[in-house]
C-alpha positions as CSV (number, residue, x, y, z in Angstrom):
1,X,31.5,0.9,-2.9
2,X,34.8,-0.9,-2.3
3,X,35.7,-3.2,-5.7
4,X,36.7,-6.0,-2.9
5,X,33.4,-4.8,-0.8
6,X,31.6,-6.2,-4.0
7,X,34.1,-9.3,-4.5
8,X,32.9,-10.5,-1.2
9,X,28.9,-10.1,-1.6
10,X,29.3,-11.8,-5.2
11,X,31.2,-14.7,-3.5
12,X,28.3,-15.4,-0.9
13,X,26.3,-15.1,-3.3
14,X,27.6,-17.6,-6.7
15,X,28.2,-20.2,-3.5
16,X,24.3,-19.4,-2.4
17,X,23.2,-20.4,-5.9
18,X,25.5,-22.8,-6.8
19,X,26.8,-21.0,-10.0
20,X,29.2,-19.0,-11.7
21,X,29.7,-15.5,-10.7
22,X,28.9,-14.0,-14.4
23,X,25.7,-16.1,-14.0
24,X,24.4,-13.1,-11.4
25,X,24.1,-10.5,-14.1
26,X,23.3,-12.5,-17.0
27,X,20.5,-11.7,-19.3
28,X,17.1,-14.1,-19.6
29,X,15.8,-16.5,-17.1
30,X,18.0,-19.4,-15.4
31,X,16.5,-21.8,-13.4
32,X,19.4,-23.2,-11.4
33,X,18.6,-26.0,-8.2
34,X,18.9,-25.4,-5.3
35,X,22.4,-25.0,-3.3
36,X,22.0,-22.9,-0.4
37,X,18.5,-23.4,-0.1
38,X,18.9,-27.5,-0.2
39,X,15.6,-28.8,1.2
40,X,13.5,-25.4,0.6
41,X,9.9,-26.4,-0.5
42,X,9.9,-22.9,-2.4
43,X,11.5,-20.6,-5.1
44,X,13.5,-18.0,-5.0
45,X,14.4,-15.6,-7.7
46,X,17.2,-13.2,-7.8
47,X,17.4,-9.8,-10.2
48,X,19.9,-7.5,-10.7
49,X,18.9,-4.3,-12.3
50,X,19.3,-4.0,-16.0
51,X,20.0,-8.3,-15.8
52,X,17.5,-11.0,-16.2
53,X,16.1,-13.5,-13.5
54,X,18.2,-16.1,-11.7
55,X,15.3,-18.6,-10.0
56,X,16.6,-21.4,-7.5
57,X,13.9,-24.2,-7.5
58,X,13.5,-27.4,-6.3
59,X,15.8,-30.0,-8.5
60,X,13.3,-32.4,-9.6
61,X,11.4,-29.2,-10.8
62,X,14.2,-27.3,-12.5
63,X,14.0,-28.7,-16.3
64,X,10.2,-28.4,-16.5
65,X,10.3,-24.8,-15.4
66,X,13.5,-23.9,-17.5
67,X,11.3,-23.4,-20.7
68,X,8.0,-22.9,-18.9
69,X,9.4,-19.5,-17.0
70,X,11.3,-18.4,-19.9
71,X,10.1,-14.5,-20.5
72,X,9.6,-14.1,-16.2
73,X,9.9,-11.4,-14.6
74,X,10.6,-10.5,-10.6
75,X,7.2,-9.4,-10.8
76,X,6.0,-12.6,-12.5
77,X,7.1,-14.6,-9.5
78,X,4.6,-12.7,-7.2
79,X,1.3,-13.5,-9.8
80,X,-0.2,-16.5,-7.7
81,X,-2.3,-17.4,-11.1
82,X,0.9,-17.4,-13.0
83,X,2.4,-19.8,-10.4
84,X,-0.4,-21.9,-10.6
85,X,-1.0,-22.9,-14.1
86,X,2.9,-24.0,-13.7
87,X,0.9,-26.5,-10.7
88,X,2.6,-24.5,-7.8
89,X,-0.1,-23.3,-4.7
90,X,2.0,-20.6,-2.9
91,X,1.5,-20.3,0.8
92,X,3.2,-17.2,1.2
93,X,5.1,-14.5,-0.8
94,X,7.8,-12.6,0.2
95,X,8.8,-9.5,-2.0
96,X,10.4,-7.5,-4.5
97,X,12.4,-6.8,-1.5
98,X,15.3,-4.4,-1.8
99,X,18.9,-5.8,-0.9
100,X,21.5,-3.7,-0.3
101,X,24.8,-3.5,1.1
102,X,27.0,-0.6,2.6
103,X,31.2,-0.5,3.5
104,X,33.6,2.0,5.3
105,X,33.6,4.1,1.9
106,X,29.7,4.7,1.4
107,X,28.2,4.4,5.4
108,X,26.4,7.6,7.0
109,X,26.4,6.9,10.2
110,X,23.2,8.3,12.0
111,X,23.5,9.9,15.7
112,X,23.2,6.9,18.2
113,X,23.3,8.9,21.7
114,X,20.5,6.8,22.7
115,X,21.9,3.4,21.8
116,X,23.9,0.7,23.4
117,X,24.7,-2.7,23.1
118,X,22.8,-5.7,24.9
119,X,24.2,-7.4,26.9
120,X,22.8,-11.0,28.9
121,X,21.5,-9.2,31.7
122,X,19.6,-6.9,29.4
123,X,17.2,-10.1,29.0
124,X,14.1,-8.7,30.5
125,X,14.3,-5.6,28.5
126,X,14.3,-7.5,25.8
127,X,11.4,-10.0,26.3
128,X,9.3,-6.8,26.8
129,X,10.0,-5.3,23.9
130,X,9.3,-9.0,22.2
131,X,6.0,-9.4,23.8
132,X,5.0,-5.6,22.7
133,X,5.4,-6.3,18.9
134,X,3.6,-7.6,16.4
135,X,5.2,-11.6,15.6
136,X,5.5,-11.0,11.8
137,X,7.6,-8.1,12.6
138,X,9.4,-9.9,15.4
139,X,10.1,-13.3,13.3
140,X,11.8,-11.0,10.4
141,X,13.8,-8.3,13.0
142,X,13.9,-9.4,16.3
143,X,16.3,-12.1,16.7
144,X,18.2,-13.6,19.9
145,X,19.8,-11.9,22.2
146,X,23.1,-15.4,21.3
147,X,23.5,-12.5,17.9
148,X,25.0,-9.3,18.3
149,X,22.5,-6.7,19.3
150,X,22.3,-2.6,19.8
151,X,19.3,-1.2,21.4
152,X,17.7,2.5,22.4
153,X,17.1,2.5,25.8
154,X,14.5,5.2,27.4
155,X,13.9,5.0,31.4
156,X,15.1,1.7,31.2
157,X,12.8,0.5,28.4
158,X,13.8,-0.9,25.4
159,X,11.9,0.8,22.8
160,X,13.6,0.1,19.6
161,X,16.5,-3.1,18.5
162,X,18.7,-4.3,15.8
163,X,21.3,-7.4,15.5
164,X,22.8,-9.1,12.8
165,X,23.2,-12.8,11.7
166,X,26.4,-13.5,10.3
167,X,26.1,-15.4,6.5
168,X,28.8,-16.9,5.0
169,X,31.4,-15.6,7.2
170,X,31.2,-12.4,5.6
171,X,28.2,-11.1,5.5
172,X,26.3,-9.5,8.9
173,X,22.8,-9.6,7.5
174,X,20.6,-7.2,9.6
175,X,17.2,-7.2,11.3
176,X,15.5,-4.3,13.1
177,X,12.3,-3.6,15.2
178,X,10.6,-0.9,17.1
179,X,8.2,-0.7,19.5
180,X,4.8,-0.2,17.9
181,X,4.2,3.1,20.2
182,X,7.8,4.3,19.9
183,X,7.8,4.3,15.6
184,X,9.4,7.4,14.3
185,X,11.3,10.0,15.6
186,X,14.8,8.0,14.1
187,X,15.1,4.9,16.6
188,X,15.3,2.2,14.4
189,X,17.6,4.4,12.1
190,X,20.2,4.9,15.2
191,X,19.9,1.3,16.3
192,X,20.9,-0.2,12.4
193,X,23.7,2.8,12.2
194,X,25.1,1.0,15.4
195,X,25.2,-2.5,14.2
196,X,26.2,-1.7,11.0
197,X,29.4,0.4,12.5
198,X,30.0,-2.6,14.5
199,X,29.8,-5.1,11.8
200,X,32.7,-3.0,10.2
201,X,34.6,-2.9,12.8
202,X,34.3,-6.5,13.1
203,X,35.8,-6.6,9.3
204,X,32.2,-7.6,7.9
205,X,29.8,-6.4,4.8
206,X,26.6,-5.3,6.6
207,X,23.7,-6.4,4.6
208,X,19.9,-4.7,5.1
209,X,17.2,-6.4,3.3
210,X,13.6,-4.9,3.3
211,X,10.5,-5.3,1.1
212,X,10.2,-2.6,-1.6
213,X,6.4,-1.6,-0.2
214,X,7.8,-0.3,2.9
215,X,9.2,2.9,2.3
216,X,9.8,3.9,5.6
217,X,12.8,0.7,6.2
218,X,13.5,1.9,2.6
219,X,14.3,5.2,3.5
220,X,16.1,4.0,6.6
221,X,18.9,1.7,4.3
222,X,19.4,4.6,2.0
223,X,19.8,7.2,4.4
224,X,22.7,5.2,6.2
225,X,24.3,4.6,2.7
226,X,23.2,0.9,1.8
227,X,23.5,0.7,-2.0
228,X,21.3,-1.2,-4.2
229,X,22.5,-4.5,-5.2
230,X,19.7,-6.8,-6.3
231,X,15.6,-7.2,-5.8
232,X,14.8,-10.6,-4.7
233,X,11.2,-13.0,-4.1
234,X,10.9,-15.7,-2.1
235,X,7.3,-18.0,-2.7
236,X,7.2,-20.7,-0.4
237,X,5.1,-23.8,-1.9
């Protein structure tokens, strides 16, 4: 990856947390409050491999816990009993999930025949496709057809769609879904190879985040050359 690729993911990310940029790959536990996540009722914790654990927390939590999470892991984050003798009830967990980022110099573009971009009048398309999947998978890969968006298209029917959310300026963070009865067969991969070749045409850092349990979006990011840049958890309180 491009040293200035890296430059600009560190820089969304010290201004996410509110800290220093050597602070990302620092051994031990920091418990930092939040910056970018001002008014999140949650945690969220940040690893690097071979670093230690970054955690943003609420501010009038962050001394207590500074001592009390000393030793955590990624891992630790997700044990509900751990959470609770520290008198947090988590309502949901989200993660390890892989995040990775790809530029001009490591992208491997899959074959996208199949795939175009949506446009307004593509709205009906889309509302099916909405409708036929599953709202967990919608909420975290659907989006809005307001963000950019590239879809496969068969007879007319959109079977599979990715778009990306621009963070930071800089970073194009993408979502994808397929069609429950059109999985496999390399849609979803074609339809991320599209956005992400259009987020670097556009002068971004595509970013593709995706839980560590599901290999087959695992797969998909490494396949189209998304490199491994930190494992993160999100527990919302």
């Amino acid at each position: 990856m491009d040293p200035r690729t890296r430059d600009s993911i560190d820089a969304f990310w010290t201004s996410y947390y509110g800290v220093a940029q050597e602070a990302l790959g620092a051994p031990g536990v920091r418990v930092v409050p939040h910056a970018g996540l001002a008014g999140y009722r949650g945690l969220h914790g940040f690893a690097r491999e071979g670093s230690g654990l970054l955690i943003s927390a609420p501010p009038e939590r962050v001394n207590g816990l500074r001592e009390a999470m000393d030793g955590w892991s990624l891992e630790t984050l997700c044990d509900r009993e751990r959470l609770h003798s520290l008198g947090f009830e988590a309502q949901g967990i989200v993660g390890p999930a892989f995040l990775g980022y790809t530029d001009a110099r490591c992208f491997r573009p899959a074959p996208s025949l199949s795939v175009r971009r949506l446009e307004p009048e593509d709205r009906n398309a889309w509302e099916a496709l909405r409708g036929a999947c599953d709202d967990g998978d919608w909420e975290h890969g659907g989006g809005d057809l307001e963000h950019p968006c590239a879809g496969w298209f068969e007879a007319g029917q959109l079977l599979a769609l990715a778009h990306y959310e621009l963070w930071g300026g800089s970073l194009a963070h993408i979502g994808v879904v397929t069609r429950p009865d059109a999985q496999g067969g390399g849609r979803g991969r074609a339809v991320v190879s599209a956005l992400t070749g259009l987020a670097l045409a556009e002068g971004l850092v595509p970013q593709y985040r995706t839980l560590e349990a599901n290999r087959p979006s695992m797969a998909l990011g490494r396949a189209l050359g998304f490199e491994a840049y930190a494992r993160t958890v999100a527990v919302r309180l």
